[in-house]
Biotite code that builds the C-alpha atoms (Angstrom):
import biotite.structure as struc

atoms = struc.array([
    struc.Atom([7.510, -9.976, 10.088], chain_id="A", res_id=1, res_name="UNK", atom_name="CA", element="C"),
    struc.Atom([7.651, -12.939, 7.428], chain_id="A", res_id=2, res_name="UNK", atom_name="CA", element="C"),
    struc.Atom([4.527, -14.393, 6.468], chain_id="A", res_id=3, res_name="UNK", atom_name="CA", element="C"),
    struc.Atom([6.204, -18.057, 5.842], chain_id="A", res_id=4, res_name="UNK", atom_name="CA", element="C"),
    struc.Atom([4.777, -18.554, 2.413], chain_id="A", res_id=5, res_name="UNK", atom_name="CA", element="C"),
    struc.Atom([5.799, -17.036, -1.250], chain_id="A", res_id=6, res_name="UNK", atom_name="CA", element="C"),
    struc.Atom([4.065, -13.893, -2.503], chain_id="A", res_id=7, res_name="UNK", atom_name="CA", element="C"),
    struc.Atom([0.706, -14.860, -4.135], chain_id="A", res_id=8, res_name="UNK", atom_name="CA", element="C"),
    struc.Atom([0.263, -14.320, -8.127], chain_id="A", res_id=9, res_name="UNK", atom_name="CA", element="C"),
    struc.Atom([-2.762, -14.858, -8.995], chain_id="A", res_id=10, res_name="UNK", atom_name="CA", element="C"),
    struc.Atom([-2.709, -17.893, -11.366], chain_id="A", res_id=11, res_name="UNK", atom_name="CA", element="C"),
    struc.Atom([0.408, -18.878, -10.662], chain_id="A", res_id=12, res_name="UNK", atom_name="CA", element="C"),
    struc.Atom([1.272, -19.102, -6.909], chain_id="A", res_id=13, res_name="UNK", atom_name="CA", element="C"),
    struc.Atom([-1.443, -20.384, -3.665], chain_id="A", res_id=14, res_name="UNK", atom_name="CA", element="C"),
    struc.Atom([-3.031, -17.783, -1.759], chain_id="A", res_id=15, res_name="UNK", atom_name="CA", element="C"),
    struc.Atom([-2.262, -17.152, 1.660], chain_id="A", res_id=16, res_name="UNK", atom_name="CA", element="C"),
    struc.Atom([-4.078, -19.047, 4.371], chain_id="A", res_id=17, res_name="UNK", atom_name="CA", element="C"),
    struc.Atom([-7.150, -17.628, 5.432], chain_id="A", res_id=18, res_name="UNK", atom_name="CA", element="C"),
    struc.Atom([-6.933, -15.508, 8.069], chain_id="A", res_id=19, res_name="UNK", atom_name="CA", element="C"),
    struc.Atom([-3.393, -15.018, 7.388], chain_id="A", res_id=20, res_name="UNK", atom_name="CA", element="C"),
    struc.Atom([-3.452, -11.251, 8.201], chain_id="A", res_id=21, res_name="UNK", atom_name="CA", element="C"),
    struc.Atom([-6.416, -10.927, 10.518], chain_id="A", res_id=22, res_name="UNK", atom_name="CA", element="C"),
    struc.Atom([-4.008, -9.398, 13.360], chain_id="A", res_id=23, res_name="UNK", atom_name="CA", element="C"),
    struc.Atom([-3.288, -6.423, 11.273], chain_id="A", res_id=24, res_name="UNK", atom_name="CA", element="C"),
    struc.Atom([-6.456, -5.950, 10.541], chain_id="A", res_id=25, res_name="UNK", atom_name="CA", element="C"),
    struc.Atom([-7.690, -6.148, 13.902], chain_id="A", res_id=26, res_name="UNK", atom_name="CA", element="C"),
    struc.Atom([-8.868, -3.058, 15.580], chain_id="A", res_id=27, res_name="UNK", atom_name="CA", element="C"),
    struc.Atom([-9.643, -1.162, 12.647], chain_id="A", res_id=28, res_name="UNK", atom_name="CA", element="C"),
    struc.Atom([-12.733, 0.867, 12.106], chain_id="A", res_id=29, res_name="UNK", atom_name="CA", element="C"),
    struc.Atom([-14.471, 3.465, 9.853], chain_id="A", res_id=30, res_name="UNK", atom_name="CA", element="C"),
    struc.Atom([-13.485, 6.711, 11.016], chain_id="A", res_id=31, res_name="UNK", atom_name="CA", element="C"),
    struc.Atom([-10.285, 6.192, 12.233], chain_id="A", res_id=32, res_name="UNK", atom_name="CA", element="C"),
    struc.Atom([-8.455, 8.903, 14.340], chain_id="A", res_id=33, res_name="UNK", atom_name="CA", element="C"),
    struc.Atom([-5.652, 9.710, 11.999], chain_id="A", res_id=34, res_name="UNK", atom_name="CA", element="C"),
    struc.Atom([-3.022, 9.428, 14.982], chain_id="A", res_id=35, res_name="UNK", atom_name="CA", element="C"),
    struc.Atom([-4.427, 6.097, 16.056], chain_id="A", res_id=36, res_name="UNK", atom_name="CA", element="C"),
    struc.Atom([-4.195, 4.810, 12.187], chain_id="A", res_id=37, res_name="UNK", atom_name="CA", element="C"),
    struc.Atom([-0.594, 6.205, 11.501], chain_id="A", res_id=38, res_name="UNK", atom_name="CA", element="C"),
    struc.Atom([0.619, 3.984, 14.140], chain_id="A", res_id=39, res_name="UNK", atom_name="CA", element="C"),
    struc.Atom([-1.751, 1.289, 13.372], chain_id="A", res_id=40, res_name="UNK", atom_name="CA", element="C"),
    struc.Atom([-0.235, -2.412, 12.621], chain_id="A", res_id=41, res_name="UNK", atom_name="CA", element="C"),
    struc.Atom([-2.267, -2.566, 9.656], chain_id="A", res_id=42, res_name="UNK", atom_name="CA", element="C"),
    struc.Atom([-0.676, 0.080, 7.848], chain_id="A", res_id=43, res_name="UNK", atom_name="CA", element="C"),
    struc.Atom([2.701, -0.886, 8.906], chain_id="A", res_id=44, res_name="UNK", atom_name="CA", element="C"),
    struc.Atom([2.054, -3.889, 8.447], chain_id="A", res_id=45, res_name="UNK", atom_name="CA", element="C"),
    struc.Atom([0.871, -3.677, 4.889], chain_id="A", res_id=46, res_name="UNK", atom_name="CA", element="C"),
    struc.Atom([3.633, -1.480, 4.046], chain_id="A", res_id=47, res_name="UNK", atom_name="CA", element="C"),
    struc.Atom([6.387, -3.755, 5.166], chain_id="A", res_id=48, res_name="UNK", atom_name="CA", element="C"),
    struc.Atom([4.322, -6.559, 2.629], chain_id="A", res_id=49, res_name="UNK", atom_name="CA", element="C"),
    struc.Atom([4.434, -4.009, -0.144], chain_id="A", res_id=50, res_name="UNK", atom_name="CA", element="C"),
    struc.Atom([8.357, -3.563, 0.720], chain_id="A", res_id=51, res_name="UNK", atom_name="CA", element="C"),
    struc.Atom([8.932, -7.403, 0.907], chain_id="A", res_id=52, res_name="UNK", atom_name="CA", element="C"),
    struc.Atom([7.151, -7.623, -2.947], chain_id="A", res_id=53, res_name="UNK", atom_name="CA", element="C"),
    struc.Atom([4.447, -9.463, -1.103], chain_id="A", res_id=54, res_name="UNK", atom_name="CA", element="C"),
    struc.Atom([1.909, -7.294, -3.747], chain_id="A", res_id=55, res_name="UNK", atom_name="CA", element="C"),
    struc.Atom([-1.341, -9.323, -3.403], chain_id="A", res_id=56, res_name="UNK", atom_name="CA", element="C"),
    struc.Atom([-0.650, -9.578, 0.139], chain_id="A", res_id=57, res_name="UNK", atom_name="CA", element="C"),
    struc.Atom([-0.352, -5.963, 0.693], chain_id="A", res_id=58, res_name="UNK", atom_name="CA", element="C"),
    struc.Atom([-3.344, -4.907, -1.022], chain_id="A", res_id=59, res_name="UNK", atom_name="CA", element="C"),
    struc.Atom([-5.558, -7.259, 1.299], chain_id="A", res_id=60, res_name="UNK", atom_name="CA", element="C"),
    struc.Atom([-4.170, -5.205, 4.403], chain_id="A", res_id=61, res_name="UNK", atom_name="CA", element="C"),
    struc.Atom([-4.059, -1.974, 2.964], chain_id="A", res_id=62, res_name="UNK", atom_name="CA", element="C"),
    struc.Atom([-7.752, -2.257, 1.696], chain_id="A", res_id=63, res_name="UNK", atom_name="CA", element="C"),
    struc.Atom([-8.905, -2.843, 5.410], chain_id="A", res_id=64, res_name="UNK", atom_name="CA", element="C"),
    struc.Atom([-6.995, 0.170, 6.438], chain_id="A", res_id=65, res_name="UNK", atom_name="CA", element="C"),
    struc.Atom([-8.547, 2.463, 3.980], chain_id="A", res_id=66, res_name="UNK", atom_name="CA", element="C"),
    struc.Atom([-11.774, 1.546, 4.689], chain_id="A", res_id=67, res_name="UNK", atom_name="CA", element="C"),
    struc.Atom([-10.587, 2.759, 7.945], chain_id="A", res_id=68, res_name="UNK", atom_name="CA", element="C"),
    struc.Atom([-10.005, 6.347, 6.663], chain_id="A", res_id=69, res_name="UNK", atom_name="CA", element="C"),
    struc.Atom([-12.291, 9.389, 6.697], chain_id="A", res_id=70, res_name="UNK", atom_name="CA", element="C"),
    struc.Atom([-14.048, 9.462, 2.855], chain_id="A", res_id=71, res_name="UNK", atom_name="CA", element="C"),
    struc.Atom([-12.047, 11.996, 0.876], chain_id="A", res_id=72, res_name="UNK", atom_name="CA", element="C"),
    struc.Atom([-9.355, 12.492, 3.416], chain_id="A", res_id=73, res_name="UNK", atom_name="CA", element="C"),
    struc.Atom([-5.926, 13.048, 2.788], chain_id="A", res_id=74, res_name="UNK", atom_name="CA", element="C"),
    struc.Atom([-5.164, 9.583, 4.426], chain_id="A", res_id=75, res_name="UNK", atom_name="CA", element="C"),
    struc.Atom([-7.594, 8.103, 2.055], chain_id="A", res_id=76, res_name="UNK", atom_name="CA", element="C"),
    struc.Atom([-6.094, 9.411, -1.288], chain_id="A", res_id=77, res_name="UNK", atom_name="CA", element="C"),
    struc.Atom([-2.554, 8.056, 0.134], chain_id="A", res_id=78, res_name="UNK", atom_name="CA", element="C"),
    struc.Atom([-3.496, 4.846, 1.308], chain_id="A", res_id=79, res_name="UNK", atom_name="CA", element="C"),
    struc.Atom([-5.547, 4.417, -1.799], chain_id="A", res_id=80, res_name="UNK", atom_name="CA", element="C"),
    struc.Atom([-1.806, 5.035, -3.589], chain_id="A", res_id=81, res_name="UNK", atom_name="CA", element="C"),
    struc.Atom([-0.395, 2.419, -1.369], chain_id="A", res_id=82, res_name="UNK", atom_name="CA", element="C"),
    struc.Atom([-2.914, 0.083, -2.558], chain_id="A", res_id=83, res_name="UNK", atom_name="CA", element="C"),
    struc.Atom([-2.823, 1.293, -6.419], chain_id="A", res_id=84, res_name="UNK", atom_name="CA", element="C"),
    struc.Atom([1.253, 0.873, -6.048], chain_id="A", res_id=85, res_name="UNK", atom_name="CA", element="C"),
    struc.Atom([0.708, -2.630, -4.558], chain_id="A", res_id=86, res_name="UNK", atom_name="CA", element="C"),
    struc.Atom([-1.391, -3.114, -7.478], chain_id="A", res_id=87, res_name="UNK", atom_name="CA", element="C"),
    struc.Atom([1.080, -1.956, -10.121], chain_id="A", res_id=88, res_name="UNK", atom_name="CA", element="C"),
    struc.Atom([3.795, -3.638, -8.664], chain_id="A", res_id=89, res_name="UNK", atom_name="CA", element="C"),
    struc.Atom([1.959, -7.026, -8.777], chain_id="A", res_id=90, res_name="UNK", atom_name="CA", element="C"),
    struc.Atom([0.739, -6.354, -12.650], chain_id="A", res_id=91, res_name="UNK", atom_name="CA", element="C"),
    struc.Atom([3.841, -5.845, -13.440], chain_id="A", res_id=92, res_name="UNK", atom_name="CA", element="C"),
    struc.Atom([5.293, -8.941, -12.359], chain_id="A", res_id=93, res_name="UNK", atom_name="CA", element="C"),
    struc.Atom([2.473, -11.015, -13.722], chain_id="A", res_id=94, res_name="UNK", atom_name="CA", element="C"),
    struc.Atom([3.873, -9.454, -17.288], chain_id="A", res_id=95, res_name="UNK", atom_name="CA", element="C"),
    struc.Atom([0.921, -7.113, -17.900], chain_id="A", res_id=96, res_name="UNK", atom_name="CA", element="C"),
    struc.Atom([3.007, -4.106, -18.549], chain_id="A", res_id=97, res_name="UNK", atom_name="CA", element="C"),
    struc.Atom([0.204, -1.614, -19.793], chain_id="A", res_id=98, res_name="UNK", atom_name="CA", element="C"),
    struc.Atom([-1.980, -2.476, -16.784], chain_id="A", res_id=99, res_name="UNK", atom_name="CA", element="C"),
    struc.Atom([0.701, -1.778, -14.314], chain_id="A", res_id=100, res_name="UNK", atom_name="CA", element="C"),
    struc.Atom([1.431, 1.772, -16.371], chain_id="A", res_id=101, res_name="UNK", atom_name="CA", element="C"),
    struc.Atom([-2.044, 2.485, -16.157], chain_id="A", res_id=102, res_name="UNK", atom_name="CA", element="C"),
    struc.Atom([-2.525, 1.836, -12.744], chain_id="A", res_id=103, res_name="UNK", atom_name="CA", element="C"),
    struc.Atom([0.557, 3.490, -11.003], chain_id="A", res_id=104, res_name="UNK", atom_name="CA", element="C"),
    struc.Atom([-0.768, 6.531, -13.271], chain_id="A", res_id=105, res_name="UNK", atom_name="CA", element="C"),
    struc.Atom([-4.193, 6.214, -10.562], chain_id="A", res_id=106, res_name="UNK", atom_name="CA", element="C"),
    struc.Atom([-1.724, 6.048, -7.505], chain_id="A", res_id=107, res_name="UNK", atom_name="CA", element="C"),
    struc.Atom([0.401, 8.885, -8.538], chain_id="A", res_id=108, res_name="UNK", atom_name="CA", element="C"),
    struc.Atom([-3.109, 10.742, -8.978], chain_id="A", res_id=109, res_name="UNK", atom_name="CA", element="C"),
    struc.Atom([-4.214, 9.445, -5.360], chain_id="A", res_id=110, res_name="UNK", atom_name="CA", element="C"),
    struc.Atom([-0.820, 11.119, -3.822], chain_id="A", res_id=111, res_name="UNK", atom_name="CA", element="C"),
    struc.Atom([-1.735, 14.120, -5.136], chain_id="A", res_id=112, res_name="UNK", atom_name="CA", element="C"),
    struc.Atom([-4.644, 14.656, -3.674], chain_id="A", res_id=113, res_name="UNK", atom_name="CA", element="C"),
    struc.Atom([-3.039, 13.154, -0.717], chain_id="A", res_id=114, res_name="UNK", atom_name="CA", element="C"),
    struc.Atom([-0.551, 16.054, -1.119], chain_id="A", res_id=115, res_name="UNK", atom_name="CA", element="C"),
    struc.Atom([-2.874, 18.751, -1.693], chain_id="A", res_id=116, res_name="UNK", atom_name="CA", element="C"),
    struc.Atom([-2.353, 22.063, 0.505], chain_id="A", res_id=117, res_name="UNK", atom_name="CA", element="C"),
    struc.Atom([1.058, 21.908, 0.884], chain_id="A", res_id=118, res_name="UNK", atom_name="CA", element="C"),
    struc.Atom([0.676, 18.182, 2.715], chain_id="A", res_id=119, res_name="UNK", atom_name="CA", element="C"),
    struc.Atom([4.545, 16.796, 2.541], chain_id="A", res_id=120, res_name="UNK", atom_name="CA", element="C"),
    struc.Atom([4.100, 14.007, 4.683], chain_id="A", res_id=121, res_name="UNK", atom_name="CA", element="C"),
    struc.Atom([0.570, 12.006, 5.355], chain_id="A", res_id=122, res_name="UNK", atom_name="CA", element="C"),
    struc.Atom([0.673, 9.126, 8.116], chain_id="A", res_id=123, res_name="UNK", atom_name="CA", element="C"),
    struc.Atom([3.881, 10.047, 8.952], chain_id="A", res_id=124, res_name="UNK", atom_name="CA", element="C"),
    struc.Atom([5.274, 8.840, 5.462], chain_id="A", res_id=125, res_name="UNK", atom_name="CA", element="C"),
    struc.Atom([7.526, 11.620, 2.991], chain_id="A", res_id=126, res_name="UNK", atom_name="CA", element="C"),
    struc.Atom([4.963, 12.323, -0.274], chain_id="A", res_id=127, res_name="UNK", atom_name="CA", element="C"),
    struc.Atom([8.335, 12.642, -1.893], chain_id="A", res_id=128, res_name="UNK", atom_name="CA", element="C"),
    struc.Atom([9.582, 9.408, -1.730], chain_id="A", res_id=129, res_name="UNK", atom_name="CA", element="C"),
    struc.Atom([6.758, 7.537, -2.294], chain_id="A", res_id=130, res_name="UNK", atom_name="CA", element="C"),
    struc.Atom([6.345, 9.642, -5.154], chain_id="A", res_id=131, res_name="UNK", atom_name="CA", element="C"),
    struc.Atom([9.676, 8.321, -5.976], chain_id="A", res_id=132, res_name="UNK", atom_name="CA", element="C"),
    struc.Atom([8.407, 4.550, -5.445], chain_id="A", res_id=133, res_name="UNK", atom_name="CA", element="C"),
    struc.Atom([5.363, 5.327, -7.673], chain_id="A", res_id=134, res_name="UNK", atom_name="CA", element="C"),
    struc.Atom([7.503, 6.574, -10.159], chain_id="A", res_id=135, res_name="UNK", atom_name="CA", element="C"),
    struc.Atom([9.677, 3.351, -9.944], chain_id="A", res_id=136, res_name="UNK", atom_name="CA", element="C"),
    struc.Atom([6.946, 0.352, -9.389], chain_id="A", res_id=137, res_name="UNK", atom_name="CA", element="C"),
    struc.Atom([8.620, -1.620, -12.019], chain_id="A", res_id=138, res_name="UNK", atom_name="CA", element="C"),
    struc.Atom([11.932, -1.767, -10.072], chain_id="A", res_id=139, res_name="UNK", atom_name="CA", element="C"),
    struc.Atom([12.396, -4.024, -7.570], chain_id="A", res_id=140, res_name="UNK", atom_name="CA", element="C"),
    struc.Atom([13.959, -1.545, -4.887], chain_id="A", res_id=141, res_name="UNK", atom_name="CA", element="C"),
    struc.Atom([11.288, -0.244, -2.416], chain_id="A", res_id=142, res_name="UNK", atom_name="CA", element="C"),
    struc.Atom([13.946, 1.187, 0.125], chain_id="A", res_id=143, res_name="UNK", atom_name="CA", element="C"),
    struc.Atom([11.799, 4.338, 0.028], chain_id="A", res_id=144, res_name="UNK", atom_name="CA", element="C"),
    struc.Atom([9.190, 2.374, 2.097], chain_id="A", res_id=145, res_name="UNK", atom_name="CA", element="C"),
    struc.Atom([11.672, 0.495, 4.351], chain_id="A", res_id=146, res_name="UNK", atom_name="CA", element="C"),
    struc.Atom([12.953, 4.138, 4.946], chain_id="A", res_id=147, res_name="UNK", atom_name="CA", element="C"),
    struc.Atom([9.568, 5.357, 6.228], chain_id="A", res_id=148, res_name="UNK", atom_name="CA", element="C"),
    struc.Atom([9.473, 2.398, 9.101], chain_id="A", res_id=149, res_name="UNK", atom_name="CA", element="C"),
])
């Protein structure tokens, strides 16, 4: 999955078409199962935009999926980290350094509620690494989420 265009920067690059990632959005609903949503194309999806440094893109997807999740679920707290990372990521590449520290700080704090009670892996992704990826949102490498797909 390529979406054909360049990663959107907000001031400096076009947004996506509209409707550009309505099929991984489709299907989702409040309340999700949590074994329907781990397999969901939405979260996949959105991860494999996160991996490709599509940032912006990413964030649009994930936010769909965790308004899928059950309030103040585990699944919430991590997705919610998925989106924070996405955030970082794309903060950090628009040269706003302290706003990229400060928000990977929220997704780190996200995982760990995601992680709380001994959770090691939450939608069938390893806390660990992305704990690793949090850690690193300034680097280009995300192999910890191409790993988890």
């Amino acid at each position: 999955m390529h979406p054909g265009f360049p990663p959107h920067l907000p001031g400096q690059t076009p947004r996506p078409p509209d409707g550009a990632f309505d099929s991984l959005k489709a299907g989702l609903s409040p309340g999700m199962a949590v074994a329907e949503l781990q397999h969901h194309a939405g979260l996949r999806g959105g991860v494999r935009l996160l991996a490709m440094g599509y940032c912006w893109e990413a964030h649009e997807v994930l936010e769909a999926v965790w308004l899928s999740t059950v309030p103040g679920s585990r699944e919430q707290h991590f997705v919610r980290a998925l989106i924070q990372l996405a955030n970082a990521r794309l903060k950090w590449r628009m040269g706003q350094e302290r706003a990229a520290a400060r928000i990977a700080a929220l997704s780190l704090s996200h995982l760990r509620e995601a992680g709380l009670g001994g959770q090691r892996e939450v939608l069938g992704f390893d806390l660990e690494n992305t704990r690793t990826g949090i850690l690193h949102y300034n680097a280009e490498n995300s192999d910890f989420l191409r790993d988890t797909l």
